[in-house]
C-alpha positions, -999 to 999 in steps of 0.1 A, spaced: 139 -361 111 173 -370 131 196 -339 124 233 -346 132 241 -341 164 263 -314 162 237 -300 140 211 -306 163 234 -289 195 232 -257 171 200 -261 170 193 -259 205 220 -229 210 203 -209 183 168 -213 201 148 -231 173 122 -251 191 114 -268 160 120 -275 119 93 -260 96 71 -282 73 94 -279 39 124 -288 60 111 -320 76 94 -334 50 126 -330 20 150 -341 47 150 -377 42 145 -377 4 178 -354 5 195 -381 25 187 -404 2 200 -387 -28 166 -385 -47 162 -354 -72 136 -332 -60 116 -301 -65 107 -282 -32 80 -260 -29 73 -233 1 65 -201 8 91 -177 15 101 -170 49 102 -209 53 134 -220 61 144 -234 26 180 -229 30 183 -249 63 159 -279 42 188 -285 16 216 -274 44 209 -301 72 206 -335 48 234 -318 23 263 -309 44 271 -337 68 276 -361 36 305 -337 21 342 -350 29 364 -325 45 395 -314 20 384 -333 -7 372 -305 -34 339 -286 -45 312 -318 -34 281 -293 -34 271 -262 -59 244 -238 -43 230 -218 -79 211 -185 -68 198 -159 -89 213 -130 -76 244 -116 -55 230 -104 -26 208 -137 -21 243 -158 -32 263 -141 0 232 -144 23 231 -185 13 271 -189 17 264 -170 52 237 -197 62 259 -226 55 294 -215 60 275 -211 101 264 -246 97 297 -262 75 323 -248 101 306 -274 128 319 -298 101 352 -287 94 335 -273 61 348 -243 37 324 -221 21 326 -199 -9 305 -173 -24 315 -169 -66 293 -139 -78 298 -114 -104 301 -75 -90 334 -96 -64 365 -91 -73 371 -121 -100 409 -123 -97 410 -125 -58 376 -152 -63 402 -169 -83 430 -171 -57 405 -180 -30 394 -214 -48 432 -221 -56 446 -215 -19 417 -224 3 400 -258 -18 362 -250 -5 337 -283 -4 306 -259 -15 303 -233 -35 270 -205 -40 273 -187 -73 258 -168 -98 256 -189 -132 270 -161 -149 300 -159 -127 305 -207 -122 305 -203 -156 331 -172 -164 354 -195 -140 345 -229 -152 359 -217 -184 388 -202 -173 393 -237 -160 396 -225 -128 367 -235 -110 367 -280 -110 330 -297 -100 340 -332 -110 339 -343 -73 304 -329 -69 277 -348 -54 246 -325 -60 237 -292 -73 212 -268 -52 192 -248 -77 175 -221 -55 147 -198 -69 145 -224 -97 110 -209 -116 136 -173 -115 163 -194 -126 149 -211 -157 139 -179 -176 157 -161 -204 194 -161 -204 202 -185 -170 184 -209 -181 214 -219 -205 238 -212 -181 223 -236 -153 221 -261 -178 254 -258 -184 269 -261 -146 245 -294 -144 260 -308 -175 298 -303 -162 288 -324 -133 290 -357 -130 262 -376 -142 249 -392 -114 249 -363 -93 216 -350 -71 196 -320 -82 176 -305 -60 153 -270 -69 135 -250 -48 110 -220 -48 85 -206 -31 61 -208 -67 56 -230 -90 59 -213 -124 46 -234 -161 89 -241 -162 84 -267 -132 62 -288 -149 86 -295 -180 113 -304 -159 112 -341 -170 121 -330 -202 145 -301 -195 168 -325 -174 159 -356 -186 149 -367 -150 121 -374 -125 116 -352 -93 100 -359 -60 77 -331 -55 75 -317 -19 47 -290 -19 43 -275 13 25 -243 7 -10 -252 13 -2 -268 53 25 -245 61 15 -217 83 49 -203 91 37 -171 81 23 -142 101 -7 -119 92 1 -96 62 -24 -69 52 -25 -63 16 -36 -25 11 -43 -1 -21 -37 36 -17 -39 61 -47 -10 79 -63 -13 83 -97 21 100 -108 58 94 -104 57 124 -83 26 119 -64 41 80 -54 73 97 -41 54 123 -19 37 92 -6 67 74 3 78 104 18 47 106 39 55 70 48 85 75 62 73 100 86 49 69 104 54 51 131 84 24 132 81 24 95 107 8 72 104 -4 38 115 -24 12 102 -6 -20 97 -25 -54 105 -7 -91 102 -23 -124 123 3 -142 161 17 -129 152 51 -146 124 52 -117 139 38 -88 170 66 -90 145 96 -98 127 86 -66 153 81 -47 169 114 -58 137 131 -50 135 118 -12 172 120 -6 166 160 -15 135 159 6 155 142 37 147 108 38 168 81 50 169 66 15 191 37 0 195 19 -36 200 -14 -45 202 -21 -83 221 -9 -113 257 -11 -120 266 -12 -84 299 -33 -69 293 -64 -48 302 -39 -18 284 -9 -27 257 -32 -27 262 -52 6 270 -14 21 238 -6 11 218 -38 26 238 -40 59 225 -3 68 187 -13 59 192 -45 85 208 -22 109 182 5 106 200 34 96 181 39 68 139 39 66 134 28 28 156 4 6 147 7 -27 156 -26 -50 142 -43 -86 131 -77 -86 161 -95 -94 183 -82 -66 162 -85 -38 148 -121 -41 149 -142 -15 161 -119 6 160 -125 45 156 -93 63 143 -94 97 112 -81 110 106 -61 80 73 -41 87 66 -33 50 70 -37 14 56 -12 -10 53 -17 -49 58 14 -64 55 0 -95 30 -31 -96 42 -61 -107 39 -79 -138 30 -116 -127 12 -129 -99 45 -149 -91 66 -123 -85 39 -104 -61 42 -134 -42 81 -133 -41 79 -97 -36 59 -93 -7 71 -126 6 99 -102 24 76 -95 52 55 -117 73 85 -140 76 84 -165 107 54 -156 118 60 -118 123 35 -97 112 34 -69 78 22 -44 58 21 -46 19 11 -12 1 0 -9 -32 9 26 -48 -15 33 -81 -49 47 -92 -81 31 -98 -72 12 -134 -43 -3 -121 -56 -17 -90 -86 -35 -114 -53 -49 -129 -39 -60 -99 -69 -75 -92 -74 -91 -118 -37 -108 -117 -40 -119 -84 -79 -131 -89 -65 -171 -83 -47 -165 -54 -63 -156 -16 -49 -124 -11 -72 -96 0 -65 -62 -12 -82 -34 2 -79 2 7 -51 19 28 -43 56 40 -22 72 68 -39 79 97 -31 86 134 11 85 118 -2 49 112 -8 31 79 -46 14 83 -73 7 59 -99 34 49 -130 12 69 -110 15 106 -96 51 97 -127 65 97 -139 46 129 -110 67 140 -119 99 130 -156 97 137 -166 119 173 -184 94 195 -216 103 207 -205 117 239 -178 143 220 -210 154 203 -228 162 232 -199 179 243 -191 199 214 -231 213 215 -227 223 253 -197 241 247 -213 259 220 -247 267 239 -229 275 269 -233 311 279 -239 319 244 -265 342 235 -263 336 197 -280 297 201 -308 307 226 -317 343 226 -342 354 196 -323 384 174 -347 419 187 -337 407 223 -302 409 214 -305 435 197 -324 455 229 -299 445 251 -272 456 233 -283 494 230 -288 488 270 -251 480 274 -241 507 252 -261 531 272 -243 519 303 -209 522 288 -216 556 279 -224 567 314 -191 553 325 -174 575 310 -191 604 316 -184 601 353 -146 589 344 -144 626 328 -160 642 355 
């Protein structure tokens, strides 16, 4: 893998020591313009696989060459951050076209400042494609990211429709961290054939993740818990809902009990939302709460946890869920919030994959499983042998029998009583 050498003084500045799996192994099949399906789990670098062998063949000032389709906004700006850092070593102009933005100024931006690559939402490429404002007739290959996300109910149509706009002969490449029953009929869907790169079974890029179960049956029971969590050590959160009705109850509910709370899903603006994410990264606030949609593929740091409040639906998206910690080898915590039918569910959901679920509870302002709690809790044997001297020690009640107390009490009474008689004398 020979990265360009600009790219590969970056490289150096930034620290790397060296590329991942996924982004060696599609790096020369990207150079050489072949249409492929990448496959790796998340935290692997996947961005910087299509960014290295993508950029360097874009021409400066010569239109939109590469279109970067992501499924959300948040994950949109986080991919134009990536390779707007890399593009400006090239002379390269990024631009980020998502709905929630501002669409007139999006407008004036691709008139005035003619961007080489674009990240969008397919809702928003194709509000501007009709409008005849956005032009991809110069464009050399099209980035589907989070493809098996991508391919589902109402995108679908929409992605289909950027690739048909495009020229003909242009690359696709698609990437995700699973591989979904959409992936295999993508001979058919796009009429072409893909170089699979699966990397998920070698790649060890991840750190340890414990997966634990801990009980909390109600609505109202789960939010106590979280606010329990909050309380632990160096804890912070990313916390999973399946409905909006639940995620702003809850975060009602902790807000009035005090916790360092934030939201992100809804009707929000492209900046409420990015307000909201920038103070999770910077730590001013413990828990981010978030649905599926807008937090995947997320890249958050060091993230200690992730907690479904609400289980998920599909073993693929527990995997992109708690995909959000463990990332480059750091390690996490993955809590499970339910009682005992829905973790049999879980179970039973995640029976073909390896992860290990077991059972979790606070102790020591630490989140542990149940097994090494109660090592915790339990007195050694030499705070036993303490606790029984101190209750034998000068203690009449363990050693003497009851009618010797009971003499030797009337013989201190008798004394006391002579006291004070001579007192009052």
């Amino acid at each position: 893998m020979q990265l360009n050498e600009r790219f590969q003084q970056h490289f150096q500045e930034r620290g790397f020591e060296e590329p991942t799996l996924i982004q060696e192994q599609v790096f020369q099949p990207m150079l050489q313009d072949q249409d492929l399906l990448g496959i790796a789990p998340t935290g692997s670098g996947k961005t910087l696989a299509f960014a290295w062998p993508l950029l360097p063949k874009l021409m400066a000032q010569q239109g939109v060459q590469l279109v970067v389709l992501e499924p959300s906004q948040e994950l949109a700006i986080q991919t134009s951050q990536v390779l707007r850092e890399w593009g400006s070593l090239l002379g390269l102009s990024v631009q980020s076209l998502t709905g929630g933005a501002n669409l007139k100024r999006q407008a004036e931006r691709l008139k005035k400042g003619h961007p080489e690559v674009v990240v969008g939402t397919p809702g928003r490429v194709n509000h501007l494609l009709d409008e005849r404002i956005l032009k991809l007739h110069r464009v050399i290959t099209v980035v589907v990211d989070e493809v098996d996300e991508l391919l589902t109910d109402d995108s679908r149509d929409q992605v289909l429709r950027v690739i048909q706009v495009v020229p003909q002969e242009a690359q696709l490449a698609l990437f995700s961290a699973t591989s979904g029953e959409l992936t295999n009929q993508l001979r058919d869907l796009f009429d072409r054939d893909f170089s699979v790169v699966d990397v998920r079974a070698d790649d060890h890029s991840r750190g340890l993740v414990n997966h634990g179960l801990v009980k909390a049956s109600t609505m109202s029971d789960k939010a106590a818990m979280l606010e329990r969590l909050s309380h632990t050590k160096n804890f912070r959160a990313l916390v999973f809902f399946t409905s909006i009705k639940t995620l702003h109850y809850t975060a009602s509910r902790l807000q009035h009990a005090g916790v360092s709370v934030a939201s992100l899903g809804g009707k929000q603006r492209q900046t409420e939302r990015e307000e909201m994410l920038r103070k999770f990264r910077k730590r001013q606030v413990k828990l981010l709460l978030t649905t599926d949609v807008a937090a995947r593929g997320l890249d958050i740091p060091k993230l200690p946890a992730v907690v479904n409040f609400e289980l998920p639906n599909s073993a693929d998206a527990y995997v992109h869920r708690t995909g959000r910690t463990g990332r480059q080898g750091e390690p996490g915590t993955v809590i499970n919030l339910g009682n005992g039918h829905d973790f049999r569910d879980l179970k039973k959901l995640l029976a073909e994959t390896e992860y290990v679920l077991k059972p979790m509870t606070i102790a020591k302002q630490r989140v542990m499983d149940q097994e090494k709690a109660k090592e915790l809790v339990k007195p050694s044997p030499k705070a036993k042998v303490d606790s029984a001297n101190k209750k034998t020690k000068g203690s009449i009640t363990q050693s003497t029998p009851l009618k010797a107390r009971k003499k030797k009490n009337r013989k201190n009474k008798g004394i006391r009583f002579k006291h004070r008689q001579k007192s009052q004398n």
